[in-house]
N, C-alpha and C positions, 0 to 999 in steps of 0.2 A: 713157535707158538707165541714167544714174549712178542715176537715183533707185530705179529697180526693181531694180539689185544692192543699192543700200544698203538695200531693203527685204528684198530678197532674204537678206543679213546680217543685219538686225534678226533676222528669225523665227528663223535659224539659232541666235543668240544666244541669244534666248528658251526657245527648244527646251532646246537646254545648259542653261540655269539651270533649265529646268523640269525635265531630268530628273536633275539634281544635286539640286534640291528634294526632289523626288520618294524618290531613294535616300536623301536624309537621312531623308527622315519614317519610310522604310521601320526604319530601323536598318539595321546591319550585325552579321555574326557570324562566330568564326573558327571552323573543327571543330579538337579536341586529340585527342590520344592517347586521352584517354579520355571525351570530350565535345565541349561546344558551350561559348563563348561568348558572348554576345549582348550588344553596344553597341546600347542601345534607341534610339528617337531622341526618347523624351520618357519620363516618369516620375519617379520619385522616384529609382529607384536609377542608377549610372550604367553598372555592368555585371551578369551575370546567367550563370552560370556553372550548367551543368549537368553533372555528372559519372556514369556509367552503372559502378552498384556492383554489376551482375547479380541474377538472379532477380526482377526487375520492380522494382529500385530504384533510384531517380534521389537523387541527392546536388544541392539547389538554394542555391547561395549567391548573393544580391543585395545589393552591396557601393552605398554610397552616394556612395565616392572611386575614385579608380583601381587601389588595390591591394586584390589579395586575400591579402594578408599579415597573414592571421587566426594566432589563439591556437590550438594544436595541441587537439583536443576532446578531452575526457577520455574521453564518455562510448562513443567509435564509436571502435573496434581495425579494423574494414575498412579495404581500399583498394579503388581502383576496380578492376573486374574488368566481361569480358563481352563480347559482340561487339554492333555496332549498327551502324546506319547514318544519315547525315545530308542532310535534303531541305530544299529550301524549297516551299511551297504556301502561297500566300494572304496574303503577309506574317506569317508566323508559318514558324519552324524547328522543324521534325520529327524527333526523335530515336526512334526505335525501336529496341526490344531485347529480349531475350527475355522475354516476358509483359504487356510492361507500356510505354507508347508516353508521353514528355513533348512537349508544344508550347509553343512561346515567344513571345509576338508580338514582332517586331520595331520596331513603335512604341512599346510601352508597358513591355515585358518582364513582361508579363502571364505565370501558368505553369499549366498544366492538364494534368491526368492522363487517360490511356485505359486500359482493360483491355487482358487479350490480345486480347478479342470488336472493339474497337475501342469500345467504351461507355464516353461520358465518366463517369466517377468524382469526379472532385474537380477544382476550376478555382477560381483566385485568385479572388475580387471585382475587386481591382485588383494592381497591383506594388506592393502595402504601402507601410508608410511609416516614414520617419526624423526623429526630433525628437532635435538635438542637446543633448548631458547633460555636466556637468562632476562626474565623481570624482575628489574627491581630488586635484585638480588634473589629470587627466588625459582628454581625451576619447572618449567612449563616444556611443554614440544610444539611446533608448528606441524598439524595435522592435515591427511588427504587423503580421499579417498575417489578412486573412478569406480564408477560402473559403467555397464551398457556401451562398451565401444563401439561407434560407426553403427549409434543405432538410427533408425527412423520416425522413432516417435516425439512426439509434441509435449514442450515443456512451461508448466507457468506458477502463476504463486513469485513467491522470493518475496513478497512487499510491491513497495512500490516504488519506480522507477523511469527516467523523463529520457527517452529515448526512444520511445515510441515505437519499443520489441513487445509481441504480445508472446510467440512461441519462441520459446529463449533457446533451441536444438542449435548449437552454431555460433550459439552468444556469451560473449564474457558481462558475467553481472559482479559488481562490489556491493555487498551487503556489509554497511558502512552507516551508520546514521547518522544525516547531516539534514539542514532544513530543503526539502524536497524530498529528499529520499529517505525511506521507511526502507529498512531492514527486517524481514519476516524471517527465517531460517526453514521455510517450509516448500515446498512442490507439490507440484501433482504431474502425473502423467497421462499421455490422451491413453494409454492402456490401461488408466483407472486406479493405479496405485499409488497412493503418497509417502514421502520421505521428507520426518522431521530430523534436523541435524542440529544436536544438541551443544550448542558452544554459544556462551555471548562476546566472543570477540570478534574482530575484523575478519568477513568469509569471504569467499569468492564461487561461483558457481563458475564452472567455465575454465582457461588456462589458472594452473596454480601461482604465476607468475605475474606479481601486477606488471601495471603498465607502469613505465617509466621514461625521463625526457629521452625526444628520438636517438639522443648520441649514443643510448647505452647499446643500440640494436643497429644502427646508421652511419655508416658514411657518409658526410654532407660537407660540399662544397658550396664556393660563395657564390655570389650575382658571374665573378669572372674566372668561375673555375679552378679555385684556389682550396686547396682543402682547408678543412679547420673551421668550419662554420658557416650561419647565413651572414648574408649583405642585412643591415640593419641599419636603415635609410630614418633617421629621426626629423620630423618637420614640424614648426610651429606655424598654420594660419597659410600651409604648402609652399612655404622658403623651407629648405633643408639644412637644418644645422647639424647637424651630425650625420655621420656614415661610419659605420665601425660594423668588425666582423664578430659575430656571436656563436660563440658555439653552443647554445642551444636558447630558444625561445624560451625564455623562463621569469616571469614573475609572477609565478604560482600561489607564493603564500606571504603573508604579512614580513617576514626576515627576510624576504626578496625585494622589498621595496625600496633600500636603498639603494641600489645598484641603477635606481632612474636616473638618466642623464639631467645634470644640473641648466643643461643650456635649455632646456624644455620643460622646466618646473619651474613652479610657484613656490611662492614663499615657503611654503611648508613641506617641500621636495616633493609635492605629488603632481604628475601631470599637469600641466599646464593648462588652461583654456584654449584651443582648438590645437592643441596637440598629437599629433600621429604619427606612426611608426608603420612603415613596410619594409618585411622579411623577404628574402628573394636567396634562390640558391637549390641547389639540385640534393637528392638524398639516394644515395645505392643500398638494397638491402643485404645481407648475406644471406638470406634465408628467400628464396622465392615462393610467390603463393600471394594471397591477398591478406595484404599489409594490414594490419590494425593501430587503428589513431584514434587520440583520444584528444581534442581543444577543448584546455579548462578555461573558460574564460567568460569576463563583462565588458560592458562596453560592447561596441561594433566593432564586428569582424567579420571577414571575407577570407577564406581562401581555398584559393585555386590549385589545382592536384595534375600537371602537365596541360596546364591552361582553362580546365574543367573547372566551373565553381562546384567544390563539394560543401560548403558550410555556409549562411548570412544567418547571423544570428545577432539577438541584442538581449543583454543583461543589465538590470542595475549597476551599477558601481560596485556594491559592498557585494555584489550577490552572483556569484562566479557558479559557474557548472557545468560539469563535463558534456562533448558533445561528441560522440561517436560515429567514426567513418571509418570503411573500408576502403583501399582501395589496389588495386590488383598491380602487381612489380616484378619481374623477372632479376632474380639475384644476380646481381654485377653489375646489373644499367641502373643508368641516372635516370631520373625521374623530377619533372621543375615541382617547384613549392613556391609560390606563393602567399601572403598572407598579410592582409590591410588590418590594419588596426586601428581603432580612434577609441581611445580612453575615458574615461569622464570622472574627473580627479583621479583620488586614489583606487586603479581597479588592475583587474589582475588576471595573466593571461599564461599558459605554455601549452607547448605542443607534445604530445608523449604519443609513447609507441610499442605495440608487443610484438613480439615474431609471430605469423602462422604455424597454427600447430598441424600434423599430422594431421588428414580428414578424418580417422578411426579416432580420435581424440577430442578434434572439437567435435566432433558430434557423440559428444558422450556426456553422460552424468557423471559430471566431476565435484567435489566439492573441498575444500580448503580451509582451513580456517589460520591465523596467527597464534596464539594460545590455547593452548586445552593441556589438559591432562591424560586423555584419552581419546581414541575415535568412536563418538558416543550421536548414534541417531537411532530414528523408531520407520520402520517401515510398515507402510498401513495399507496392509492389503484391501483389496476392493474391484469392483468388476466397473465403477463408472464413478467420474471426478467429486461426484456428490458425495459418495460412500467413502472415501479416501477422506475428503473434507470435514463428514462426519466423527471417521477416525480421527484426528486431530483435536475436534473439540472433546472426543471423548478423551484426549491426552490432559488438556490441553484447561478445558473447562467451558463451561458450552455458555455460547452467545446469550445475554442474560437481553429483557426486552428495554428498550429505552419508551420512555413516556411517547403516549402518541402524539402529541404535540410536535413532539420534537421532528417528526415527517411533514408538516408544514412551513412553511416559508420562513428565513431565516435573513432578516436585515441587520448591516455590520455595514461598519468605518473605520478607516484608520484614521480620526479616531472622532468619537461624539467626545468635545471640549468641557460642558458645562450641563445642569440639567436641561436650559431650553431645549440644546440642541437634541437631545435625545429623545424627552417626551415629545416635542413639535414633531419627530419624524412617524412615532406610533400613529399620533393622532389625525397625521395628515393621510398616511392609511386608510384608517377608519374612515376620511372625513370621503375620500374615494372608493371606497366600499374595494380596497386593492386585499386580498388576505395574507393575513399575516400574524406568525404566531411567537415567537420568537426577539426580542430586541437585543443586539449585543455591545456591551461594553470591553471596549479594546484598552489596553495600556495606560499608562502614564494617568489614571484617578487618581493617583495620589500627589501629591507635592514631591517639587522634582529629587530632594534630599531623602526621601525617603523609601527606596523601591527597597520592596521588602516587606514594609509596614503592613498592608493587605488595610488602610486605612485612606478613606477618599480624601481630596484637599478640602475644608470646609469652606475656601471661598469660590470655587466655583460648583461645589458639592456641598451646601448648607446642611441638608436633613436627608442622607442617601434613603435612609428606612419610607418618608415619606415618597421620595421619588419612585423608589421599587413599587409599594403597597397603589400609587398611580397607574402605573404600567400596568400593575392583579386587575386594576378597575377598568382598564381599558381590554383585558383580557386577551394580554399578552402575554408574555415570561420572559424573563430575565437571567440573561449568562454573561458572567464576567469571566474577567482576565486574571490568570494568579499564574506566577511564574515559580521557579523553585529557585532563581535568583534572590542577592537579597544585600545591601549595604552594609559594611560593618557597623556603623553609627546608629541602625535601628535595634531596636531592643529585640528581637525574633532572631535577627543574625546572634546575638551577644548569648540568648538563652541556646539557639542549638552549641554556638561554637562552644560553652562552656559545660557541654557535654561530649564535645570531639567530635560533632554532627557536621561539619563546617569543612568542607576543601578548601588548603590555604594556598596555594601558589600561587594563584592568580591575582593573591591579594601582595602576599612576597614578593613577584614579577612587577609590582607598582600598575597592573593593567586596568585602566579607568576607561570607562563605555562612552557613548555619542551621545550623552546627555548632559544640553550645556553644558559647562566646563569638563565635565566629563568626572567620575564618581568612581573611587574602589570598589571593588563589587567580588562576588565569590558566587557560589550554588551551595548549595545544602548536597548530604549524603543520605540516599534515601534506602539503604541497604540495609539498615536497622531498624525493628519494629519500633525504638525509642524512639527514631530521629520523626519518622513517618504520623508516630501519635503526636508526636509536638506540630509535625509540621501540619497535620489536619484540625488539630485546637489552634491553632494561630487564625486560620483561619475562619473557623467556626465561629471563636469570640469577633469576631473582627468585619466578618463579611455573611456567615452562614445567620446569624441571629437578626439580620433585616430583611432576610426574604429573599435570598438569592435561590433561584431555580436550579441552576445550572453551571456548569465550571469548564472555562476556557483555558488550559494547561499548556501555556504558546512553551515555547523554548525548551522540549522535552527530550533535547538529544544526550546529553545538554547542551546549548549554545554558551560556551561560554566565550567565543568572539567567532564571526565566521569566517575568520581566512587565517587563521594557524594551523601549523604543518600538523597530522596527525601523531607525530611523538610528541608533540607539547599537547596537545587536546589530551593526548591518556595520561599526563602526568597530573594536568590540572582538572581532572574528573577524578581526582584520589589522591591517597589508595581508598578503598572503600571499607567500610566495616567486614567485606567478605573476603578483597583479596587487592592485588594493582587495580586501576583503570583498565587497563590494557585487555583483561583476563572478563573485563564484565562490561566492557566497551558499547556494547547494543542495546542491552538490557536496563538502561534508565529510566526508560517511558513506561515501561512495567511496574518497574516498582514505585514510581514516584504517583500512579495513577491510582496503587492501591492504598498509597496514603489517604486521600478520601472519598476512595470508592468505600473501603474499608471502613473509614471513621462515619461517613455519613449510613450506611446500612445498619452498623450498631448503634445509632444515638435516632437514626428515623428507620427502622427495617418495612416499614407499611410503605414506603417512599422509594422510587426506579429514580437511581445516583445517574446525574448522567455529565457525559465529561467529552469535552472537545480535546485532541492534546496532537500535536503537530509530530511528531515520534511516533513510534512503536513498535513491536514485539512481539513473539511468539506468548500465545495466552492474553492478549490484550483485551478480547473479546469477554471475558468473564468479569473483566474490572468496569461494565457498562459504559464502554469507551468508545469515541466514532477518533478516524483520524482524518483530517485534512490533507490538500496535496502540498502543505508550507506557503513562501512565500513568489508561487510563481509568476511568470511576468506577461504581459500583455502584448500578447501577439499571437496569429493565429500559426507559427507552427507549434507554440505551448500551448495553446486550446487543443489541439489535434493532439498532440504528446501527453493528453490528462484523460482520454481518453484508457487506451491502453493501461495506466498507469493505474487506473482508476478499476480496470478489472480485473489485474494483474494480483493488485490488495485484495479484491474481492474472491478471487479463488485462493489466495491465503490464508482464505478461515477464519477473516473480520470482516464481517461484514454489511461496518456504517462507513461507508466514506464520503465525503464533501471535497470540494473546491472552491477557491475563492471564483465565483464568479466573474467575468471582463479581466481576470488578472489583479496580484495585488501592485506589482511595479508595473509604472507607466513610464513609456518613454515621454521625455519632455515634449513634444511634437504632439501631444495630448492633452498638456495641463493649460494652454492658450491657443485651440488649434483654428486653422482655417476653415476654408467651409471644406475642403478635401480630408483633412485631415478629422472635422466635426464627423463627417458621414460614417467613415470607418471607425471613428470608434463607439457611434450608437449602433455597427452592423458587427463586429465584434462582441461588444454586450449583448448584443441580441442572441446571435448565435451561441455564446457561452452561456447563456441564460436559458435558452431552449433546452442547450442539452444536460445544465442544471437540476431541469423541471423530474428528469430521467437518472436523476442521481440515485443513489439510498437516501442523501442527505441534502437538501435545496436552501442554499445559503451564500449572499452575495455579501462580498467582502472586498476591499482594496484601497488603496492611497488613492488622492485625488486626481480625477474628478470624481466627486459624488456619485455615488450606485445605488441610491434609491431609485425608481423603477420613472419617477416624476422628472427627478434630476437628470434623466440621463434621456428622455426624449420628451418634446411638450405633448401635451393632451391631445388628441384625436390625430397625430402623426399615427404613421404604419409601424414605425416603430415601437411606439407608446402601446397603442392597441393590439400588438402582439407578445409585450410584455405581460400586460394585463391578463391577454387570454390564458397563456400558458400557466403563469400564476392561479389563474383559476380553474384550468386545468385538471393542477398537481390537485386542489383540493376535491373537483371531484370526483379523480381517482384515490381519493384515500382508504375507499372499501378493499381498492385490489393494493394497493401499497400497505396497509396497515395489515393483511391479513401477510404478505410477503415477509411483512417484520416478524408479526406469532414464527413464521416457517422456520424462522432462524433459530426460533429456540426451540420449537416445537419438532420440528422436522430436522433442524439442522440445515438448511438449505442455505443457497444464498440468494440473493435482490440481484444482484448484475452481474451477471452472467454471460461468459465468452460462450461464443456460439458452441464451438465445442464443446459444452458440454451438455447440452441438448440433442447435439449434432454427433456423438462421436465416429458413424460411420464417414460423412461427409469431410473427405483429405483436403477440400478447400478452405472448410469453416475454420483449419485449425490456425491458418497464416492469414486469415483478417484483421486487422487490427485497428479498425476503424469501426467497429458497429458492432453492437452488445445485447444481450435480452436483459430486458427489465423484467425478472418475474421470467415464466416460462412461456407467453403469449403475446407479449409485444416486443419488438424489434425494432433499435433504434438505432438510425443512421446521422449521427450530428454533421453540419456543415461548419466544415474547417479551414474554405479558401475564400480569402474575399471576393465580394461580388457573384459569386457561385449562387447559380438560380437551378441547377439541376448539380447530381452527382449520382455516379456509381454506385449501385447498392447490389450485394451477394445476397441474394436468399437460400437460405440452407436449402439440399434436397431433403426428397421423402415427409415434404410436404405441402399445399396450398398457402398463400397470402395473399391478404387484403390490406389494400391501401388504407390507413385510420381514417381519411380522409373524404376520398372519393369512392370510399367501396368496391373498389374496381380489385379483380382478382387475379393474381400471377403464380402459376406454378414455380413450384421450389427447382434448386438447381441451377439457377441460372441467374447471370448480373442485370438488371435492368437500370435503364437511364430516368433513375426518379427525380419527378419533380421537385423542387426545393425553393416557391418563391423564399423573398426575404420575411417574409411574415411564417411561415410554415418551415418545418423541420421534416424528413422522412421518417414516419414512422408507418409498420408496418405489422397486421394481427395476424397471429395460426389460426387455420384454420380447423375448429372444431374448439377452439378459444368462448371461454365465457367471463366475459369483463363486464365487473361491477360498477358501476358509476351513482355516485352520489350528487348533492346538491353543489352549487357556489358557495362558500360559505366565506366569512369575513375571519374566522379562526376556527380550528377544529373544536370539533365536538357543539358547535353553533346548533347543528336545526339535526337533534338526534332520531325526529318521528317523520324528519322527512322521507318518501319514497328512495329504494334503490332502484337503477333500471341496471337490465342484464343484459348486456349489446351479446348473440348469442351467434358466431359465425359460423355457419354450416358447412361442410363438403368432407368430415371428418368426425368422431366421437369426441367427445369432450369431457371435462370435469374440474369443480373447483370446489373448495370447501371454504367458505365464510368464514374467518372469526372475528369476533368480538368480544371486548373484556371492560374495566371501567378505563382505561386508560391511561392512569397514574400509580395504581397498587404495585404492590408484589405479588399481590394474591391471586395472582395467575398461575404459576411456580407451585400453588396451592390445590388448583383446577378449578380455580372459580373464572371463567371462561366461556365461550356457548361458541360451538362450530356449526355451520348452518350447511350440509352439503348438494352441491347443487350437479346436475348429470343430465349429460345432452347426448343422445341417441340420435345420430345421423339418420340411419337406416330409416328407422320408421315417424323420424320428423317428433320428436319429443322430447321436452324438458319438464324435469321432473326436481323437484325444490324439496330435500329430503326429511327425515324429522330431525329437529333441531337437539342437539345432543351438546349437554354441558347446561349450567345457567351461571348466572353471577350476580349479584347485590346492584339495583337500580335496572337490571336486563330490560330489554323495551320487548313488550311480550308479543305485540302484534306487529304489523309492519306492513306497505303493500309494495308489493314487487314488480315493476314495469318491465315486460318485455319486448325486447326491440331485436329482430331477426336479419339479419347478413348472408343474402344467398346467393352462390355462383349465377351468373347469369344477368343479375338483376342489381347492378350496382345502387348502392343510396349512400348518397353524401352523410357526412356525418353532420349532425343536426339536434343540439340537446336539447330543443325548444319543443320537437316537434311532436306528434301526440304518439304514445308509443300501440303497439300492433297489439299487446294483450294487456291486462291488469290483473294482478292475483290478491289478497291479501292473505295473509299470511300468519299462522299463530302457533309457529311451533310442530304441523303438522303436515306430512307430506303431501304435496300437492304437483298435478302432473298439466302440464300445457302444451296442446298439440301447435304444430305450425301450420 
C-alpha cells in the first residue's frame, strides 16, 4: 500500500513540475490600461510590451533588462489611445483593435501583424536581437530586427537617398545623416502597412552589416597576380611616378589624406594639378552571389568590373558620396577591377564591399540600428500607402501648411554678394514679367569673422531692414541663411557656451573651416529647450525684427566638416543635453528646426513659420519644414538620382521637398565653357528646371554659373522661352498645387507621389523609378539623358491618358515612346481628371478675381475639391478655409461645381469658371489662350454644366 501512495505522490509531483514546466516555456503576460506585456519564456528580449495607439497601430517595445525605462522619443507626440481586447490562443497573446490585430508568442516574444481581413501582413523572423555596446562610458545595445523573409512586396520611404532605388525589396539603405542624404526612420509597404522604427542612431535597412573596404570580404590580387593588394599606378600630367601595391582603395576620410604620395602632391600634400591614379588587380569572393559595392568618391572616376564600365561619375572635391553597384561573382574566381581616378585637390575616394546575403534575407524587412536601448518601433496598419502615411502623421504630428507663396518660384545663388546684386535680380523679374515669389539669401552676409553673429557686413549690407521692406515692395519675400554653426569670438557662441549649449571638440581638435584663413568654429546643442530659446532670440533680435519671411537652416546634420570618419562626427556632435552624439546621431534637424519653428509660432501664432533645412527626421513635418536634396552636383545622372530621391522623402511622411535646380556643384568645364560644353549646360538647366516646375517645392539654386532663368539662356532662345513657360506654368497651376498643399494637412496626403500608390494593383508601377504623380492626376515623366528628344514613359494600368500637350489619348498598361522635344517635358493627365488652371501671374496671389478654367478629361468619373484660404494665417488650423467641390459624371456627360462649403475673412464670393473639355477621340492641343467651350459664374451655389 506504502509503495502505491508513494507512487501515487511521485506522479502527482511530476505532474506539478510538468505543468510549472510547461507554463514556464509558455511565457506569461499582464494586460495594461493600454496593452499587453509579454514575459517570453525564452528569447533574447526579456520583456515585450505592446501598447494599442489606435487606428491599427501597435506601439512594440522589447526590452533586453527588466525596465522599460526608455529615453522619451522625440520623434512620436502620440499616446496610447483606442479600445481592444486581450486573449490567449495557441500560446501566443492576441491583441485586437480597431483595424489592425498584433500576436505575440509567449515562448519567444516573436510579434506579427494582421489586417482588419485577418491577413497576416508582417511577422518578426525571430524576437531580434541584442549585442551589448559601450558609449562613452555608458551602456547601450546595437539592435535588429527582420521581418517578412523572401517577401514579394514593394518598399519605400527611409528619407532620402541618391541612388536612384525607388523600391528598396533587395536593397541595403544607411540611414545616416549627411549633406544629401536625409535619414527618415519610416516605410511603407505596397501591402499598405507602415513601420516607424524608433532610434536616432545610425540604422540600416537592409543587411545588418555595413559595408566595409573590399579586403574585409576579398581576396585581391595585384595587376601581376600577386596577392596583397591592387597595382596602384600614381601619374602626374600621364608620366607615372609611382607604382606601389595597396591593399585596399582607401582615402575615404579626412585622416586618410596623408597617406597621398608625396611625388604627386602640392605643396600642401594634396593632390597635385593633373594628378591620377589607376588601381588594376583581380578580387575572389568567398561568398558567391551578386557582390555588393559601394565607390565613396569625388573627383572622376571610372571603373571597370571584368572589363565592364560599372561606374563614371563626378563630384566636387570636398563632396564625396557613395555610389552603389552590384555585380555577380562565383566564390573562388577572380574577377578584374579596374579603377581610373583623377582628383581635384584634396578629394577622397574608396572601394567597399558587403557579402550577399541569403535571397530569404535580402528580400526581407530588416532593420538595424547602432545604439538604442531597446527594439522600439510602431506598426501602422492600413489597407493603402496613404493610410499608413496618415498613421505616421498621426504619430508623428501632422504636416502643418506652409504660406502659399511659398509654391511659387524660388530664385537662390551661391551667393548674392551685396544689396545691388540681389535687388537687381528681383527686379529684373518683374522688369520680364518672369514670376517670382520668393528671393534667397545664401551664406557668408556677414563679415567673414563673424559666422555666428546672424548680423549682415554693413559695408556691403548698409541698411538690411531697408533692402528687405524693397523686396515687400516689389512683392517678393525674403529667406535667409542661418546655420547652427557659430565662431567662438562671437558673442551667441560666448552666451550659449556659458550655459554648456556649446559642442567643444571641434574647437579642442583646433579644426578651422574654408574661410579665408580658415576660423575655430563649433555648433550649438539644440537638445535643450534653454539652448533652442536662446538660439531662436539670437536670431529674432538679429534677423527676425527686419522683415525676414522665411528661414534657410543649411548644415542641419550637423556638418561639422564633410569628410570625418563617423566616430569623430559622433564625438564632436556632443554629448548632447540628452545623452552621447552617437545615441541621437539623426535626430538634429528635428530639434534644431523646432528652435524657431517653436519661437516664431509663440511670439507670431497668426503667421505659417516656414523653414528650408538641408536634414531631416522623423516628425519634421510638424515643425513647418521643407527639406532640400543638399548639395548635389550637376550632371544628368544626379538630375535622374533626385528623382527618386525625391519621392522616396515624399512617401516619408514630409511632404515639401525641393532641389537645387541645374545642380549646386559644377564641374569646371562649365564655369568657361565652349560652345559644346555652353549647350549642355542650358539643356541640363532646362531639363532640371522642367521637372522643378513638378516639385512640391520650385527653387533654383547653385554655384556658378548664374541660375537666374536670363543668365542661363538669352531672350527668345528655345531655351529661354521654355524656362519662361514652365515658370508660368507652375503659377497657373497653383489652383491645383495649392489645394494638393491644404491635402497634406487636411487629408494627410502627399504632392508626389510614386506611382504605386495610386497604382497599387499594377506590379510594374512599383519598380519605376523615373516618373511620379504630381497630385493624383498628372504624371510626370522628366528627361534625364542628354540630347534625349523622346523617352520611355509607363502608364499605369486600369486607366486612360492624355498627353498634357497634344490631347492625344493612350490606354494605361503599357510603355509608350513619348515625345520629349527640348522645349517640352512629358507629362501626362487621368482620365476622368479635373485640372484647375489659373491666370499668369508675376507672384501669387496677383489677380485673385481672375477666372479659373477647369480642363475636365473625359473617359472616366472624376472629382476634385477646391481650396482656398487667405494664404498666410494659421487660421486655417481654425476652419476658416472654403472647399469648392467639383464632380464630373462620365456617363451622362456632366459637371457639376458643388456648393461651396467653408468661408474665410477677405473669401472672393463670386467667381467665373471656364470650362474646357478633353475627349477621347478628339484630340485638342493644349492652348491657354484659347476661348474656353463653357462659362459659368459662380457664387457659392451649385451649379451643373453639360458637355
Amino acid at each position: 500500500m506504502r509503495s502505491m501512495v508513494e507512487g501515487a505522490s511521485r506522479c502527482a509531483l511530476a505532474l506539478a513540475i510538468f505543468s510549472a514546466t510547461a507554463a514556464h516555456a509558455a511565457g506569461t503576460f499582464e494586460k495594461t490600461p493600454d496593452g499587453v506585456v509579454v514575459t517570453p519564456a525564452a528569447g533574447p528580449a526579456k520583456h515585450v510590451r505592446i501598447q494599442v495607439m489606435g487606428q491599427g497601430t501597435f506601439h512594440v517595445t522589447a526590452v533586453p533588462t527588466d525596465s522599460f525605462d526608455l529615453p522619451k522619443s522625440l520623434m512620436v507626440l502620440a499616446r496610447p489611445e483606442g479600445a481592444f481586447t486581450v486573449s490567449e490562443t495557441g500560446g501566443e497573446v492576441v491583441i485586437r483593435a480597431d483595424k489592425a490585430t498584433a500576436e505575440v508568442s509567449l515562448a519567444t516574444g516573436q510579434v506579427r501583424f494582421r489586417d482588419a481581413a485577418g491577413k497576416l501582413v508582417l511577422a518578426g523572423k525571430d524576437a531580434g536581437a541584442f549585442t551589448p555596446e559601450t558609449i562613452e562610458g555608458q551602456g547601450f545595445y546595437k539592435v535588429s530586427q527582420e521581418f517578412n523573409p523572401d517577401t514579394d512586396e514593394a518598399f519605400y520611404g527611409l528619407g532620402q537617398h541618391q541612388n536612384g532605388q525607388m523600391n528598396y525589396n533587395g536593397q541595403d539603405v544607411e540611414l545616416s545623416q549627411y549633406n544629401r542624404d536625409v535619414a527618415v526612420p519610416f516605410l511603407v509597404s505596397s501591402r499598405g502597412y507602415g513601420l516607424l522604427w524608433d532610434n536616432n542612431s545610425i540604422s540600416r535597412f537592409g543587411d545588418p552589416v555595413p559595408y566595409a573596404l573590399a579586403s574585409r570580404d576579398l581576396k585581391i590580387w595585384d595587376a601581376e597576380g600577386k596577392p596583397g593588394g591592387f597595382t596602384a599606378r600614381y601619374a602626374l600630367n600621364g608620366d607615372v611616378k609611382l607604382t606601389r601595391t595597396e591593399a585596399d582603395i582607401n582615402f575615404q576620410h579626412l585622416k586618410d589624406q596623408p597617406n597621398w604620395p608625396k611625388v604627386v602632391a602640392d605643396a600642401a600634400g594634396a593632390p597635385a594639378p593633373g594628378a591620377t591614379v589607376v588601381w588594376e588587380g583581380e578580387v575572389e569572393p568567398a561568398v558567391g552571389g551578386n557582390q555588393k559595392f559601394q565607390l565613396y568618391s569625388s573627383g572622376y572616376v571610372k571603373l571597370y568590373v571584368d572589363g565592364k564600365l560599372a561606374l563614371d561619375r563626378w563630384r566636387q572635391n570636398w563632396n564625396p558620396w557613395f555610389h552603389d553597384f552590384d555585380a555577380p561573382m562565383v566564390a573562388g574566381s577572380r574577377h578584374r577591377i579596374r579603377l581610373e581616378w583623377t582628383p581635384d585637390s584634396t578629394s577622397y575616394i574608396a572601394l567597399l564591399h558587403d557579402n550577399p546575403l541569403p535571397d530569404p534575407d535580402r528580400h526581407s524587412l530588416w532593420l538595424t540600428s547602432e545604439v538604442g536601448k531597446a527594439i522600439d518601433y510602431y506598426f501602422v496598419g492600413s489597407d493603402s500607402i496613404d493610410g499608413a502615411i496618415a498613421g505616421y502623421r498621426r504619430l508623428t504630428g501632422k504636416a502643418v501648411m506652409l504660406p502659399k507663396w511659398a509654391y511659387g518660384f524660388w530664385q537662390s545663388r551661391q551667393r548674392y554678394e551685396d544689396v545691388a546684386q540681389l535687388l537687381d535680380v528681383v527686379k529684373e523679374y518683374r522688369k520680364r514679367d518672369l514670376p517670382l515669389d520668393n528671393i534667397v539669401m545664401d551664406w557668408r552676409y556677414w563679415r567673414d569673422p563673424e559666422w555666428g553673429s546672424h548680423k549682415f557686413d554693413p559695408t556691403r549690407f548698409p541698411d538690411p531692414k531697408a533692402m528687405i521692406d524693397q523686396i515687400h515692395d516689389l512683392n517678393a519675400h525674403f529667406m535667409i541663411s542661418i546655420w547652427p554653426k557659430f565662431y567662438p569670438t562671437t558673442d551667441n557662441y560666448k552666451e550659449l557656451d556659458a550655459k554648456g549649449h556649446i559642442y567643444h571638440r571641434n574647437v579642442e581638435q583646433g579644426a578651422r573651416d574654408w574661410v579665408g584663413p580658415g576660423y575655430l568654429n563649433s555648433f550649438y546643442d539644440p537638445y535643450s529647450k534653454e539652448a533652442r530659446d536662446i538660439y531662436w532670440r539670437q536670431v529674432r533680435d538679429n534677423l527676425k525684427v527686419l522683415g525676414v519671411d522665411a528661414w534657410w537652416m543649411d548644415a542641419s546634420e550637423p556638418d561639422m566638416h564633410s569628410n570625418l570618419d563617423i566616430p569623430e562626427r559622433t564625438l564632436r556632435m556632443g554629448p548632447t543635453a540628452l545623452g552621447p552624439g552617437a545615441e541621437y546621431f539623426n535626430s538634429y534637424a528635428l530639434m534644431h528646426t523646432k528652435s524657431v519653428f517653436d519661437g516664431e509660432r509663440a511670439e507670431s501664432p497668426d503667421k505659417r513659420s516656414f523653414i528650408l533645412t538641408r536634414s531631416g527626421f522623423g516628425g519634421l513635418q510638424r515643425n513647418g519644414a521643407a527639406v532640400w536634396s543638399g548639395d548635389v552636383v550637376a550632371r544628368w545622372q544626379d538630375l535622374a538620382d533626385q528623382i527618386s530621391a525625391g519621392v522616396n522623402f515624399s512617401m516619408s511622411g514630409i511632404p515639401n521637398w525641393t532641389t537645387d535646380i541645374g545642380g549646386f556643384s559644377v564641374e569646371h568645364r562649365y564655369e568657361k565653357p565652349n560652345a559644346a560644353d555652353l549647350d549642355e549646360w542650358r539643356e541640363l538647366n532646362l531639363r532640371w528646371f522642367q521637372f522643378g516646375a513638378f516639385s512640391p517645392l520650385f527653387r533654383s539654386h547653385g554655384e556658378f554659373p548664374y541660375r537666374e532663368i536670363y543668365n542661363l539662356a538669352p531672350e527668345g532662345s528655345e531655351v529661354y522661352d521654355s524656362l519662361a513657360w514652365y515658370d508660368r506654368l507652375r503659377y497657373r497651376l497653383m489652383p491645383y498645387t495649392y489645394t494638393l498643399a491644404a491635402d497634406t494637412w487636411q487629408a494627410d496626403s502627399t504632392i508626389m507621389r510614386g506611382l504605386v500608390m495610386d497604382f497599387p494593383a499594377d506590379l510594374k508601377a512599383r519598380d519605376v523609378n523615373d516618373e511620379y504623380l504630381y497630385g493624383r492626376e498628372l504624371l510626370v515623366a522628366p528627361v534625364h539623358e542628354y540630347k534625349a528628344r523622346s523617352r520611355a514613359v509607363y502608364l499605369p494600368a486600369g486607366t486612360a491618358w492624355y498627353d498634357l500637350y497634344s490631347g492625344a489619348r493612350h490606354e494605361g498598361g503599357q510603355t509608350i515612346d513619348a515625345s520629349a522635344p527640348l522645349s517640352r517635358m512629358p507629362l501626362f493627365v487621368r482620365a476622368g481628371a479635373i485640372l484647375p488652371v489659373g491666370p499668369v501671374m508675376d507672384y501669387v496671389g496677383q489677380k485673385p478675381e481672375a477666372p479659373i478654367t477647369l480642363y475636365v478629361y473625359a473617359g472616366a468619373d472624376g472629382a476634385f475639391s477646391l481650396y482656398e484660404d487667405d494664404g498666410l494665417s494659421n487660421d486655417y488650423a481654425k476652419g476658416a478655409f472654403a472647399r469648392i467641390p467639383i464632380a464630373y459624371d462620365d456617363k451622362v456627360g456632366t459637371l457639376t461645381i458643388g456648393a461651396r462649403q467653408g468661408r474665410y475673412p477677405g473669401m472672393l464670393e463670386s467667381r467665373v469658371f471656364n470650362i474646357r473639355w478633353i475627349t477621347p477621340g478628339a484630340p485638342k492641343p493644349l492652348d491657354f489662350d484659347s476661348a474656353p467651350d463653357r462659362s459659368v459664374t459662380y457664387a457659392g451655389q451649385p451649379v451643373t454644366v453639360r458637355r
